[in-house]
C-alpha positions in Angstrom: 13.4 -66.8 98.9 10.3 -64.5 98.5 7.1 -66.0 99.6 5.1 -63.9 97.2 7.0 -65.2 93.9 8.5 -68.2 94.9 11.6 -67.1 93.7 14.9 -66.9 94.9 17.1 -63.9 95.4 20.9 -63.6 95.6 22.4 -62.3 99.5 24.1 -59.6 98.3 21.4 -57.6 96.4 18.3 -58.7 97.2 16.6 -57.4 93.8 18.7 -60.2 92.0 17.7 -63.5 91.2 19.9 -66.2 92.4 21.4 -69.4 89.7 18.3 -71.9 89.5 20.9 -74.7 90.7 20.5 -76.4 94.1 23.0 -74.8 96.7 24.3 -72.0 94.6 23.6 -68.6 95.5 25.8 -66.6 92.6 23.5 -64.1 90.8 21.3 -65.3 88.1 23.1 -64.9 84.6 21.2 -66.4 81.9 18.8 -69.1 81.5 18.2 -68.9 85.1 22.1 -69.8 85.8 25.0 -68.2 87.1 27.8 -67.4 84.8 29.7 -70.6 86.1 27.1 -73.0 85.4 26.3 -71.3 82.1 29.6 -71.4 80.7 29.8 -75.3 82.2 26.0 -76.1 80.2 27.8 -73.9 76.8 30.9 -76.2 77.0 30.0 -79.9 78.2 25.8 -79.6 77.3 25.1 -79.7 81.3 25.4 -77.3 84.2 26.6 -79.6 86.4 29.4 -81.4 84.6 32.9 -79.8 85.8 34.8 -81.7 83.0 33.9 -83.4 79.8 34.3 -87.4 80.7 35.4 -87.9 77.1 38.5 -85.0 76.9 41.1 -87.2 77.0 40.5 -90.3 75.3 42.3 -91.6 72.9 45.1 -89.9 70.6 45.4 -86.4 69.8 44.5 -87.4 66.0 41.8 -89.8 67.3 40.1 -86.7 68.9 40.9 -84.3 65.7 38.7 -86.4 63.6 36.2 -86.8 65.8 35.4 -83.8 65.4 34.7 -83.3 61.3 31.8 -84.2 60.2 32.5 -85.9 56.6 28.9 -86.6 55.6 29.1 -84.0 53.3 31.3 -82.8 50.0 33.3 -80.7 52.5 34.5 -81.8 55.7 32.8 -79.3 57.9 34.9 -78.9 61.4 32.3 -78.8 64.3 35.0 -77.5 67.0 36.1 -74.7 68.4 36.3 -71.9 65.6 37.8 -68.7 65.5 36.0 -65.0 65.5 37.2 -65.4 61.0 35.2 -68.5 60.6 38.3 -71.2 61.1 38.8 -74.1 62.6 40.8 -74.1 65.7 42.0 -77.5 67.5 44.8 -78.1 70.2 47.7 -80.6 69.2 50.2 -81.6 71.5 50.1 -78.7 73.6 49.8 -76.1 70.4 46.9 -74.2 68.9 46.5 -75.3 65.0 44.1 -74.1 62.6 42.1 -77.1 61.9 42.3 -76.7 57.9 46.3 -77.0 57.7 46.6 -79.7 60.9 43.9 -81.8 58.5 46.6 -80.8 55.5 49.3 -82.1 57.2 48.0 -85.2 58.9 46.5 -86.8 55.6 49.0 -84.8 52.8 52.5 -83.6 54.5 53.6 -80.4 55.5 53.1 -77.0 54.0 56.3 -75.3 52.3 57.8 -72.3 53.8 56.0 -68.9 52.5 52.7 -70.3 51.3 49.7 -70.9 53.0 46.6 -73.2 52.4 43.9 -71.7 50.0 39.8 -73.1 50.7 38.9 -73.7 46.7 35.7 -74.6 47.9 35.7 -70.8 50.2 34.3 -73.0 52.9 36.4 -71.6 56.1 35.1 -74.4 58.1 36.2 -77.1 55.7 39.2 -79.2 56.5 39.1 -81.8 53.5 42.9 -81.7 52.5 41.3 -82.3 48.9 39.7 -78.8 48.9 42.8 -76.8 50.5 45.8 -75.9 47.7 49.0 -74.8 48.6 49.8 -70.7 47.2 51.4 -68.2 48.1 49.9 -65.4 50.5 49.2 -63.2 47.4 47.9 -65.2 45.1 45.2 -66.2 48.0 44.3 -63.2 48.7 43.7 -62.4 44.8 41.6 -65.3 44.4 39.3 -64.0 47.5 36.5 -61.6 47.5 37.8 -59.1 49.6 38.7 -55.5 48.7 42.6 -56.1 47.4 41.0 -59.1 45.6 38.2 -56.8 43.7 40.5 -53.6 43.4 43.1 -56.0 41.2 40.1 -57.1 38.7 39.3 -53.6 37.6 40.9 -52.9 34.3 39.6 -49.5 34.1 39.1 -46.6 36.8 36.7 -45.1 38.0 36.4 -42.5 35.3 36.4 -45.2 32.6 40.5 -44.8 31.4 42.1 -48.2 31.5 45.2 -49.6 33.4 47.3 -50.5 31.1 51.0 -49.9 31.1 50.5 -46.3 29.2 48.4 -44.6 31.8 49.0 -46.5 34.8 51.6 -44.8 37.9 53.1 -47.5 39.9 55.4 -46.9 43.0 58.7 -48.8 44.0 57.5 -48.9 47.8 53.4 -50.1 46.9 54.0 -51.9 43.0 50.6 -53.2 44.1 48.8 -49.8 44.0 48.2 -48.2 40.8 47.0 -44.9 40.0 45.4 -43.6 36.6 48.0 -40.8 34.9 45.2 -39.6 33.0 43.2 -38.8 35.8 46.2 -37.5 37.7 46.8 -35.2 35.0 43.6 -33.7 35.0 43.6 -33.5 38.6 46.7 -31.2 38.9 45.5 -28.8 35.9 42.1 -28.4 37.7 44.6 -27.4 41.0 46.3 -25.2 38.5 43.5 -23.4 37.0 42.2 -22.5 40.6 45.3 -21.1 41.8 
């Protein structure tokens, strides 16, 4: 305790503040509190709770759908939630992704070899009326990422078009294609400055 500030200081270095709760003496983290009490105030809402009163009551289902939040046309998941965006729950000792529990609690379960596509691309949504059943590929085709984009293009990037005429495809990558015309044109540029 310094007399000039008012503040306390932790024992071991005296140039660090000490957690703002009554009796500890851990260094100050954030918002005046140790990490311990920070993490308990992040989880539970208070710095002093040790364990949420309400964890354990009532079925693991019961506490699944407690957590969606239905008011809107997607049922947003306000859990725990994954560095992608998903939903992430614990059922019956197993982690789930919240979007295919939610499938297979209210529709059945999901075939071998596909996986659940978001038609709404909502990664937080869990309404089992917005998630379709597809095959890896054809979800990843439907996305917006880079494989998704590079499948669209019917021409490259010097304007010829893939079509079957001018297009190489390999046995090992059928997915990757590769303009002959521009190939072509490649090697006799290689050519003429040998």
């Amino acid at each position: 305790y310094s007399r000039r500030s008012g503040l306390s200081y932790c024992r071991e270095n005296p140039l660090t503040r000490v957690c703002s709760i009554v009796g500890c003496l851990d260094a100050a983290h954030t918002r005046g509190w140790c990490r311990k009490h920070y993490t308990r105030w992040q989880r539970h809402g208070d710095p002093l709770i040790t364990k949420n009163p309400n964890w354990h009551k009532g079925t693991a289902e019961q506490r699944f759908w407690a957590k969606v939040d239905k008011s809107g046309n997607c049922w947003l998941w306000m859990g725990a939630i994954n560095h992608n965006g998903y939903g992430r729950f614990k059922f019956n000792g197993k982690m789930f992704q919240a979007h295919r529990l939610a499938y297979e609690l209210e529709v059945g379960p999901i075939e071998t070899g596909l996986t659940l596509d978001h038609l709404c691309r909502t990664r937080s949504c869990v309404h089992p009326m917005h998630l379709e059943q597809t095959t890896i590929r054809e979800n990843v085709l439907r996305g917006t990422g880079i494989t998704a984009i590079s499948a669209q293009k019917t021409h490259c990037l010097n304007g010829h078009p893939f079509n079957e005429e001018n297009t190489y495809r390999w046995d090992k990558r059928p997915s990757m294609r590769m303009c002959k015309t521009c190939s072509r044109e490649s090697y006799q540029l290689k050519r003429a400055a040998q």
